[in-house]
Each structure stands twice: as C-alpha cells, then as structure tokens.
C-alpha positions as a printed Julia matrix, in Angstrom:
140×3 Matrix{Float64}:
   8.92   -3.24  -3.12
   8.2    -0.08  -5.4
   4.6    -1.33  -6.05
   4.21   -2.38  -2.38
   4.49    0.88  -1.7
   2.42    2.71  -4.21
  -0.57    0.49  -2.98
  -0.31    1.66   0.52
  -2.95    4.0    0.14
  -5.61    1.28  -1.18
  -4.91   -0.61   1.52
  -5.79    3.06   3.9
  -8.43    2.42   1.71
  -9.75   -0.79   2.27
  -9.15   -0.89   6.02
 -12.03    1.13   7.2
 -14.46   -1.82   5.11
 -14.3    -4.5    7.76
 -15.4    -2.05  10.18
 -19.12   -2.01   8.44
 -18.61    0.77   6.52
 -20.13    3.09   9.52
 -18.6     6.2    8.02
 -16.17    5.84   5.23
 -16.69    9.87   4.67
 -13.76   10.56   6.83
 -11.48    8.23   4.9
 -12.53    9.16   1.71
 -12.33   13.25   2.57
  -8.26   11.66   3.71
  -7.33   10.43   0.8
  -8.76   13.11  -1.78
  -6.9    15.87   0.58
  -4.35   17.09  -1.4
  -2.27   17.84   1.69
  -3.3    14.41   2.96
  -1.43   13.14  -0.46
   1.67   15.19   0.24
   2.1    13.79   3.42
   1.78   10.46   2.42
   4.12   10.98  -0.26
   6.8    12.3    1.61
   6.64   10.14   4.13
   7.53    7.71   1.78
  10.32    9.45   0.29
  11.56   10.5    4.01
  11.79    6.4    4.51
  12.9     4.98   1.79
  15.65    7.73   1.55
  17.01    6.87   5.06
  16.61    3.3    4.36
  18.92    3.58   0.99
  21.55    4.79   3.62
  21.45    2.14   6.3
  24.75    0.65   6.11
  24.78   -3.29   5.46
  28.67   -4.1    5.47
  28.3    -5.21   9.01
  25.17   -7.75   8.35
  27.37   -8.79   5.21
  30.15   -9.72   7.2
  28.48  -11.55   9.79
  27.14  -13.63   6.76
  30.18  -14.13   5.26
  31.44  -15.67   8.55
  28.56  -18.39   8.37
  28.59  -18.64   4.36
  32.32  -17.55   3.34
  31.54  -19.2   -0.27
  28.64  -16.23  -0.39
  28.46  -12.91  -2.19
  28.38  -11.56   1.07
  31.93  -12.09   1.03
  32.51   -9.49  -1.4
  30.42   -6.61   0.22
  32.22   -3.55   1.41
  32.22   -3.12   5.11
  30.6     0.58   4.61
  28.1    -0.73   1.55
  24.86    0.71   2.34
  21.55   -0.78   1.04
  21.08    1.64  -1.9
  24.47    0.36  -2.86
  23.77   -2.78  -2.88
  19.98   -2.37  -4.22
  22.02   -0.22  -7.59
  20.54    3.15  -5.57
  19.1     5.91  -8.18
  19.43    9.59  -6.34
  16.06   10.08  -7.61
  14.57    6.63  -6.53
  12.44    7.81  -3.5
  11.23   10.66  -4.93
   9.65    8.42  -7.65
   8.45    6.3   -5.14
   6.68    9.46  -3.41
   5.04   11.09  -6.8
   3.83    7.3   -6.77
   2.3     6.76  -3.63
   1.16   10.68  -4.51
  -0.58    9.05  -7.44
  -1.79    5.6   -6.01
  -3.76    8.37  -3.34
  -5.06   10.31  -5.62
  -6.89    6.65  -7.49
  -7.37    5.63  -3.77
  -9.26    8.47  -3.42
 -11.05    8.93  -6.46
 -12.2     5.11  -6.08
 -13.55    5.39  -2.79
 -15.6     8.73  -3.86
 -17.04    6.39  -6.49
 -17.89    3.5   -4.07
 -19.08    6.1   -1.94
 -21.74    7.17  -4.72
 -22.4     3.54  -5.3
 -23.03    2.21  -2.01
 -26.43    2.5   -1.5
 -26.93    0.81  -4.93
 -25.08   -1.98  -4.02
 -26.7    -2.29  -0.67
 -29.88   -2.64  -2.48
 -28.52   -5.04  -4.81
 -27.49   -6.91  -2.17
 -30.84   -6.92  -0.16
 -32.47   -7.9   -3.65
 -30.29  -11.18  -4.15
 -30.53  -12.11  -0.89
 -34.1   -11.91  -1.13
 -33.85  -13.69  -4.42
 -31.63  -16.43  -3.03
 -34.07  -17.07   0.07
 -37.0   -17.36  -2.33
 -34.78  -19.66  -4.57
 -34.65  -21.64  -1.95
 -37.56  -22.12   0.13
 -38.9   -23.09  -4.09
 -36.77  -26.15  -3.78
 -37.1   -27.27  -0.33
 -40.81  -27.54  -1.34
C-alpha cells in the first residue's frame, strides 16, 4: 500500500498522456509547485491517518460469525485498522514526505520529457518514415 501511494503522483503524471499531450505545461507547472507537493502530501497523511482509526471489531465479528475457526475470532470489538495493520504514530507522515518525494521525481521527470518531446516527436516521424520506406522496398 505504502508504494501505491508514493506513485500517485506519476500516475497525475501520466494521465494527461492519453489526452495527446495538448498541453502537459499545466501538469508539469502542478507537480513542480512546491505548494502543489504539500498538498498532495498532506492529503495523504490526512487519509491514511483517519483510515488507521477506522474501527474494524465490528467487520471482525461479523466474520467470525461466518468463519468462527478464523483469526477474526480473536479481534477486539474496538480494534481499529492501525491496530491490526501494527500502526506506527509516525506511519502517515512517512507516507506524506513520500508522496512529497514521489512529486517532486514526478515533476522533475515530466520537465525532462517536456524538454524532450519535440525530439522524440521527430524521432518518431523519422521511423515511421523509415518503416514506410522499409516497406514499400519489400512489397516490390
């Protein structure tokens, strides 16, 4: 889940790329914000902190009813999932200097494509070009 999480913001990333590339300028301003980053980062440490304290001793029980031969069985009625997960206090606020980090590549990766684009456009043009010529030489 941690590294699910960190790679949120290459998938921001890589969402915009289906759309044709019209204007990834907007994106890639996003994720080099530092502000942007912050956001993003405590988001993530806003959710995964409330989701350490959703209580799971209810959903245990109702298990144990089904599967009384499951650990289930031995869950406390006001376990919570950082309890059961072996919670760190400090957990989501690694996860947030994470996704803080994974941003930061994100963003640093798309200013690079960003550069490289056209030169990859051409590339692309040239082997196509190549391909086409490749093969109107063997259907002769």
């Amino acid at each position: 889940m941690r590294l699910t999480i960190a790679f949120l913001p290459l998938l921001a990333l890589a969402m915009p790329l289906p759309a044709a590339a019209a204007d990834t300028r907007g994106a890639v301003a996003a994720l080099n914000d530092p502000a942007m980053q912050d956001r993003m980062a405590d988001t993530v440490t806003a959710l995964v902190s409330a989701m350490m304290q959703m209580k799971v001793g209810p959903l245990a029980e109702a298990v144990a009813q089904i599967d009384p031969d499951s650990d289930a069985a031995y869950i406390p009625h006001d376990a919570t999932v950082g309890d059961i997960a072996g919670r760190d206090r400090h957990d989501a606020e690694r996860m947030g200097a994470d996704v803080r980090a994974s941003a930061r590549m994100a963003g640093q990766a798309a200013s690079a494509l960003q550069a490289y684009a056209p030169v990859l456009k051409d590339m692309a043009r040239d082997l196509a070009a190549q391909w086409e010529r490749e093969r109107d030489a063997a259907r002769r």
